[in-house]
TINU-622767 format. One record per residue (C-alpha): residue number from 0; x, y, z. Coordinates in nm, 2 decimals, padded with zeros to 4 digits. Example, Ala and Ser with C-alpha at 12.3 -4.5 7.8 and 13.67 -1.06 7.14 Angstrom:
BEGIN
[0; [01.23; -00.45; 00.78]],
[1; [01.37; -00.11; 00.71]],
END
This chain:
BEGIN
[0; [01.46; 06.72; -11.03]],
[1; [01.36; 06.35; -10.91]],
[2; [00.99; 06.23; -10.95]],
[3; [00.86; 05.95; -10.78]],
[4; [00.51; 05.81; -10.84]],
[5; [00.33; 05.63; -10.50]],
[6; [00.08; 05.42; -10.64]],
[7; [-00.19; 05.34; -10.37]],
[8; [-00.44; 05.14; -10.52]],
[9; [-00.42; 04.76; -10.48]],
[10; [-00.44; 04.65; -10.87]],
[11; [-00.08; 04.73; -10.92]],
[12; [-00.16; 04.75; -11.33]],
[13; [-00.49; 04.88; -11.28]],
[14; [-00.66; 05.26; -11.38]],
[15; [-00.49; 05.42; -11.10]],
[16; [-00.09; 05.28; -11.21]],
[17; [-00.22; 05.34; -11.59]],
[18; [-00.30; 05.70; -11.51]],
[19; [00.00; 05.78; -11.33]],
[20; [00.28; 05.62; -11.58]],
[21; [00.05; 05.82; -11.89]],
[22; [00.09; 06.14; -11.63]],
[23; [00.43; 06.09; -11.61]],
[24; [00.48; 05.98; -11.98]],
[25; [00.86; 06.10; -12.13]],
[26; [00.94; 06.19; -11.78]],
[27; [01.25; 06.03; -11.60]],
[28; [01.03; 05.87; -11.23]],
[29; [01.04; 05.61; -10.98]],
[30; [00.76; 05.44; -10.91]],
[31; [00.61; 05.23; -10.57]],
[32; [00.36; 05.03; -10.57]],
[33; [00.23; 05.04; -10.19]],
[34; [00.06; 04.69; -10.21]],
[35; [00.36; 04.52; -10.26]],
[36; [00.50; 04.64; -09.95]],
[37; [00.47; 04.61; -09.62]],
[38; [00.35; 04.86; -09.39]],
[39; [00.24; 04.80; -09.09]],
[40; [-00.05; 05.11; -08.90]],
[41; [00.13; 05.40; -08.70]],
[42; [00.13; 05.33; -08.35]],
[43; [00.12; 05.64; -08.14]],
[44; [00.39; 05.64; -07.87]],
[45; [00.41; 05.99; -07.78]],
[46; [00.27; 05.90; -07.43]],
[47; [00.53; 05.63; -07.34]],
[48; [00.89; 05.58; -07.37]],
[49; [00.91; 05.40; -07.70]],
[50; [01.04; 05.57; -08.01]],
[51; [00.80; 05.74; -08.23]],
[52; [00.90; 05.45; -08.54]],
[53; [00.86; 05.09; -08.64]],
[54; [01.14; 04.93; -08.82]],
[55; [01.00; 04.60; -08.88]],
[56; [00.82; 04.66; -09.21]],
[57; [00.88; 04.87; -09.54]],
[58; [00.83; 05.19; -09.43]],
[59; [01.22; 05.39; -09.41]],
[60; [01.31; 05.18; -09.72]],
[61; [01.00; 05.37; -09.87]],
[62; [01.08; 05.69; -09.70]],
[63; [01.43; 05.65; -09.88]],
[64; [01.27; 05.72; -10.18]],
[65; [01.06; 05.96; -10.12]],
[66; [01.37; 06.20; -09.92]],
[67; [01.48; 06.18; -10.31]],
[68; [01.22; 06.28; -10.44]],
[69; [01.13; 06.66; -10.53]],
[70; [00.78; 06.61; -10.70]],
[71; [00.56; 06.35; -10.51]],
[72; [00.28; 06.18; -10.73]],
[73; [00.01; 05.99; -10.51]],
[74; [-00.22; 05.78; -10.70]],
[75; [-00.57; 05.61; -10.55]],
[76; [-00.88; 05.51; -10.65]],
[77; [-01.17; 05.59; -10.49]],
[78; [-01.28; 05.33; -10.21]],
[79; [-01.57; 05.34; -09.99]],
[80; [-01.55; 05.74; -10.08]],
[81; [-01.20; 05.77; -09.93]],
[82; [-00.85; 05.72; -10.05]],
[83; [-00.74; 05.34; -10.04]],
[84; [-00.61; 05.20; -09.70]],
[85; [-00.28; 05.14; -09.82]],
[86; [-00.22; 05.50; -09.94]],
[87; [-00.40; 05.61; -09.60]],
[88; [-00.11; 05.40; -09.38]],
[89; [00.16; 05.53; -09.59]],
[90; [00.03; 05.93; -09.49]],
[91; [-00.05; 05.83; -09.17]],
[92; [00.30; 05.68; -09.11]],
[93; [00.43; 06.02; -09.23]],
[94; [00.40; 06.11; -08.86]],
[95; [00.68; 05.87; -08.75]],
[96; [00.89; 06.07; -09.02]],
[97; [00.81; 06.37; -08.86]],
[98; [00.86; 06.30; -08.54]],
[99; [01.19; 06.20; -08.66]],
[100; [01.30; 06.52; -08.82]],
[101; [01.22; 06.38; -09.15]],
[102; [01.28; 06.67; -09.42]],
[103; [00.90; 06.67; -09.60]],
[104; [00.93; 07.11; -09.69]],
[105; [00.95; 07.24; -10.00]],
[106; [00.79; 06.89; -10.17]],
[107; [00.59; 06.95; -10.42]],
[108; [00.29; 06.67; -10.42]],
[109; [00.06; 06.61; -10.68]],
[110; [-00.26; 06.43; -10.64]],
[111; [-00.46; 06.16; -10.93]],
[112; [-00.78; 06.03; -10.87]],
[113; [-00.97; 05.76; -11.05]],
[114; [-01.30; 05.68; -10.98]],
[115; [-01.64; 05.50; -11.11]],
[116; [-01.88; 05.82; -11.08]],
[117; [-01.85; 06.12; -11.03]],
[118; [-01.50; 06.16; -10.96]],
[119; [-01.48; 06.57; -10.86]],
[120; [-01.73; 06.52; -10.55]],
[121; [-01.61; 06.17; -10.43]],
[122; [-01.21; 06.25; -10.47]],
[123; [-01.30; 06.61; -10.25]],
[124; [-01.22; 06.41; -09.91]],
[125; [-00.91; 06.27; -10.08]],
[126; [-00.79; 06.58; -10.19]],
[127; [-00.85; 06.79; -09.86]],
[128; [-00.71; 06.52; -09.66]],
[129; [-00.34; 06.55; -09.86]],
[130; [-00.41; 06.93; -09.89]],
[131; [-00.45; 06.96; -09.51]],
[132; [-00.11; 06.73; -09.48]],
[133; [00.10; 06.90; -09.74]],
[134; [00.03; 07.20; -09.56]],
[135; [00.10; 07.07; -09.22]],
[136; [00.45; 06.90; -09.34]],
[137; [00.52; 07.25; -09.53]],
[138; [00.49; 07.05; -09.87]],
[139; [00.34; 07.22; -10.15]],
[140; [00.03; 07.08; -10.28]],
[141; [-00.01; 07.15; -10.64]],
[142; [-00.37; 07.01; -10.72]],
[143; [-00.56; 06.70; -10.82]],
[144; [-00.67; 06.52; -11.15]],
[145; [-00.96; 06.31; -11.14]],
[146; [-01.04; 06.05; -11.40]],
[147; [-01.38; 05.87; -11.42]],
[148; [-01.30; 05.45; -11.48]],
[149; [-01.47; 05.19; -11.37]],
[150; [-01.33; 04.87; -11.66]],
[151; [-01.02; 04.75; -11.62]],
[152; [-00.83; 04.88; -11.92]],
[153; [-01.06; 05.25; -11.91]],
[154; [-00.75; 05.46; -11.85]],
[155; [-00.51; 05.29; -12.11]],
[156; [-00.85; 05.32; -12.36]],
[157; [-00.90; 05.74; -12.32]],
[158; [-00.86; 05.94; -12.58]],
[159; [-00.98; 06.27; -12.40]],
[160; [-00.82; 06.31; -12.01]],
[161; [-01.03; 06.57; -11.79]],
[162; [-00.89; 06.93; -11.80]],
[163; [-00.78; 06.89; -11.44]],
[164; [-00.54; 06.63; -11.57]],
[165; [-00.39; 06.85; -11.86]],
[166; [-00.34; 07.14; -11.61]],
[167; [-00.16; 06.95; -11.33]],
[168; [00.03; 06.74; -11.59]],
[169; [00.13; 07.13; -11.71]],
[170; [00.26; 07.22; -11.34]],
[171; [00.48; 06.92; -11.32]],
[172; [00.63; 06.99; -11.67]],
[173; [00.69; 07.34; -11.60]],
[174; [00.92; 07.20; -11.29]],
[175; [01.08; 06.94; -11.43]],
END
């Protein structure tokens, strides 16, 4: 079994990259870090003659990893009480791998949240929105954790993680 961790938040050693490498603590993973690659929005060709895919950026090389992949961590913070826009290109681009017969079934996708306040209301549209595309692409979502951080070390500094984060951290070990 291969894990790789999608980290979508900007602060590539921020709450969001600290949760996910404590997640996946003593487990063997890959991780991306979506800000430092480029990805360019999903242009919707399906009324032209174009392919349905954009080759000059990061995307396939990303896609790469994640066809290796048989548990898929996405990490975000919570911005503007939605997922970050660099995790929000990366699903939408998803389409083009689609289109393209890309082989998304029988994924299993795990979803961690970090946010200021108040992290079970604000991460809902966040976790319906990967719900809804998991289900779509036949992957199977296996749930969310939601941390509440707002400093810059607060992840690193917990002592006591949310329940959610103990019972999807349990799902991924029972797999793996």
């Amino acid at each position: 079994m291969t894990i790789l961790f999608i980290n979508g938040s900007p602060r590539q050693h921020g709450n969001t990259a600290t949760l996910g490498e404590r997640f996946l603590h003593n487990l063997p993973h890959t991780t991306i870090q979506l800000a430092a690659h480029d990805l360019h929005f999903v242009q919707d060709h399906r009324d032209t003659d174009l392919p349905q895919q954009d080759l000059t950026d990061d995307y396939e090389q990303l896609m790469t990893s994640f066809a290796q992949a048989d548990d898929i961590v996405l990490g975000t913070p919570v911005y503007w009480y939605g997922m970050t826009g660099q995790l929000k290109v990366f699903m939408d681009r998803w389409f083009d791998s689609y289109t393209n017969g890309f082989a998304f079934a029988g994924k299993r996708v795990y979803l961690l949240v970090v946010c200021a306040d108040a992290p079970q209301t604000k991460a809902l549209g966040i976790t319906q929105a990967v719900q809804h595309s998991c289900e779509w692409l036949k992957m199977s979502f296996q749930g969310t954790a939601t941390v509440t951080a707002d400093g810059p070390d607060d992840v690193a500094a917990m002592t006591d993680l949310p329940a959610s984060y103990w019972q999807l951290g349990a799902k991924l070990h029972a797999q793996n």
